[in-house]
N, C-alpha and C positions, 0 to 999 in steps of 0.2 A: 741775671744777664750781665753784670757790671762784671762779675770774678769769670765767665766765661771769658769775656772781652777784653780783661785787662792783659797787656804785654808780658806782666810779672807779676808775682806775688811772692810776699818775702813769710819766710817759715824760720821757725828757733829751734824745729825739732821733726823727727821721722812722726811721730804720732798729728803733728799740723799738718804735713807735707800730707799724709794720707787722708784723711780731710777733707785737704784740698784734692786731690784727686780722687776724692769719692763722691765729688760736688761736680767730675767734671773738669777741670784743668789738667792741663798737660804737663806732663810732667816737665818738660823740658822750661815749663815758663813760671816755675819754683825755686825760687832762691832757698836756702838754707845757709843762714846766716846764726851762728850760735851767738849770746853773751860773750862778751871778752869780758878776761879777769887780767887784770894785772899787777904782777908780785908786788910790786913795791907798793900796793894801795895793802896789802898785809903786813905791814910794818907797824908795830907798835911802838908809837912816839911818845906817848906820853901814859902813865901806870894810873889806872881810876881808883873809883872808887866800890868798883860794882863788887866786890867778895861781900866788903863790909856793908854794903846794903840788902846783901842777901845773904848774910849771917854764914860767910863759908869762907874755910880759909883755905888760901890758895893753894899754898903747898902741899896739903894733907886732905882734901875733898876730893872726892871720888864719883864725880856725876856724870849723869846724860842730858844732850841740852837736846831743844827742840828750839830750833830758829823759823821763826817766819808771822806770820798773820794767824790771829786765832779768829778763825771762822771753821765754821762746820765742816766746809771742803775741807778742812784741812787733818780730819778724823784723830782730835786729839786723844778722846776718847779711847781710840785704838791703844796709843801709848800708857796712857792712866793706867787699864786695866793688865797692860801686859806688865808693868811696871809694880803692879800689886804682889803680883808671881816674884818677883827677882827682891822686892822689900822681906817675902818670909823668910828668904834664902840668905841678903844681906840686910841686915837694917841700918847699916851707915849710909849705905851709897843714896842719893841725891837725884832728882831730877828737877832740870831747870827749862822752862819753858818763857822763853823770852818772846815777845811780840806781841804789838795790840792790835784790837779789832772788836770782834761784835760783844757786847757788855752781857747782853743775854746768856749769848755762850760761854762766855768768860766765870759769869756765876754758875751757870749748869758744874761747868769742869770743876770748879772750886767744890760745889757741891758732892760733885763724883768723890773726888778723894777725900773729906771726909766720912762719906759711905762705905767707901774700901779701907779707910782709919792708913791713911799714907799722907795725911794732910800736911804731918811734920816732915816729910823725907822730899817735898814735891815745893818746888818756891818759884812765884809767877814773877819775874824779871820788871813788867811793860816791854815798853820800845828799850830798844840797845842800837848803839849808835856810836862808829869809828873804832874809836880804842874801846867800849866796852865790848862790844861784840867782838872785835879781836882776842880782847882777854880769856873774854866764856868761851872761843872756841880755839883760844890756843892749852888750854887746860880740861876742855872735855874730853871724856873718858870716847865717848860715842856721840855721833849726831843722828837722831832718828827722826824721819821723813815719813809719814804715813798721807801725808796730801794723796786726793784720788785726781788721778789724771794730769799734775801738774808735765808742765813741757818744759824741760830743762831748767828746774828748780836751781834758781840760786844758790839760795843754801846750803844747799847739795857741792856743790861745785865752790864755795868759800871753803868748806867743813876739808875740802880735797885737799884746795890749796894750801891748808895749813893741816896737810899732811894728818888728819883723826877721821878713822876708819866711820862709814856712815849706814846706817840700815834703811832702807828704803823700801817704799810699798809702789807698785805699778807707776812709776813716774819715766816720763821718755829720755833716759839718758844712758844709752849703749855702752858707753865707758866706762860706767860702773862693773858689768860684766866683764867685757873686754878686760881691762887692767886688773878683774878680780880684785875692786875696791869698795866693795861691800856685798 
């Protein structure tokens, strides 16, 4: 009763908006308000530390990062295993998985790629934060998105901004298409 009734409801993406119009709202009483990003919050101000905490040197690593919350939604798994594929192929290149979240999953993953024997090519970040996450994504190679159902992933949309091509699984952001940006 309350989302019938209300005057507006604000959406971050085509996949909300529908939704909400599957629940019943008018279309006309859905805002669609995206994230704003703004350049200059991509400015790297100050050079970290994060290579040398994760044993990779800047100028000569060759990785793919995974930015965001590790939780199950977020099908790391997916990555891990495709990632096992492209280690027999190259065994320099790197995947970096920044972000924290549920400690369960977090051991499962850990667990995963020592079972696929990628344990050395795969290095778990934690949280990243301003300049470090500026840095991991101004020198990844790729940013890969396999979140199910996310609505206008962040990540996604930092990884653009700083211009590194990004792979994505079913997440609501048309512009990826559109601008043929991954």
């Amino acid at each position: 009763k309350l989302i019938l009734n209300a005057s507006g409801m604000h959406s971050v993406g085509s996949q909300e908006t529908k939704a909400y119009t599957d629940l019943g709202v008018k279309l006309e009483n859905i805002f669609e308000i995206y994230p704003s990003i703004s350049k200059e919050h991509f400015i790297i101000k100050n050079q970290t530390e994060i290579f040398s905490k994760l044993e990779l040197e800047k100028s000569n690593s060759q990785y793919l990062l995974s930015l965001g919350r590790v939780v199950k939604r977020k099908r790391i798994e997916l990555i891990l295993n495709a990632f096992s594929k492209i280690c027999q192929k190259n065994k320099n290149i790197i995947l970096v998985i920044a972000g924290t979240g549920n400690q369960s999953y977090l051991n499962q993953l850990k667990q995963l790629t020592k079972s696929l024997k990628i344990d050395k090519n795969v290095k778990f970040a934690g949280l990243v934060l301003g300049n470090e996450k500026l840095e991991l994504l101004e020198s990844a190679k790729i940013l890969i998105h396999t979140a199910s159902g996310d609505i206008h992933p962040l990540a996604v949309e930092e990884a653009l901004t700083m211009k590194i091509p990004v792979v994505v699984t079913d997440c609501d952001m048309p512009e990826i298409k559109k601008y043929d940006a991954g």
